[in-house]
C-alpha angles and dihedrals in degrees: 000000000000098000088048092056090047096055094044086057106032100042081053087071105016112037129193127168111220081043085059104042086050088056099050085037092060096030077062108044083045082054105065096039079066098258108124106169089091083059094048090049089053083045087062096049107046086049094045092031099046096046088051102045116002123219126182102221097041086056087053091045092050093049097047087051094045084051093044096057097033091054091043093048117351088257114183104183091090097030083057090051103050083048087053098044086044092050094050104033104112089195136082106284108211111240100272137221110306095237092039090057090046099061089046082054082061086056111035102169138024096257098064077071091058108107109246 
């Protein structure tokens, strides 16, 4: 978990790419043996990083795996950070997938995440 922390913080400010493909790998693999702290550390990361330094492929990245969980589980963890990220970002956000905008559309702002 340490090592996950540490990825979602450092790569914000100090970003490398095969640091940050073996951190999406693991969070993953983690992932499907039912241990999703590694995701919500990625999730993190792809809300804080990209609003601090945006990157493309990252924000692609970040959309395909907030689609992925969303449509497997209805996951919201991911859909609440890149509402998050869309709601502080003070840049230009390039248009986004189709079926990723549209489930933002289902929680248009961060208080649809608050527990009732």
């Amino acid at each position: 978990n340490t090592l996950f922390r540490f990825w979602s913080v450092n790569l914000r400010n100090h970003f490398n790419r095969s640091m940050y493909g073996e951190f999406k790998s693991l969070a993953l693999e983690d992932s499907k043996e039912g241990d999703n702290y590694g995701l919500q550390c990625l999730f993190r990361y792809y809300s804080y990083g990209l609003e601090k330094e945006f990157r493309m492929n990252v924000f692609v990245d970040f959309q395909e795996l907030v689609l992925e969980r969303y449509l497997q589980s209805k996951d919201l963890y991911g859909v609440e950070k890149l509402r998050a990220f869309v709601t502080y970002y003070k840049g230009d956000i390039p248009s986004m997938k189709h079926e990723v905008q549209e489930i933002l559309n289902e929680y248009p702002t961060l208080d649809c995440f608050k527990k009732k």
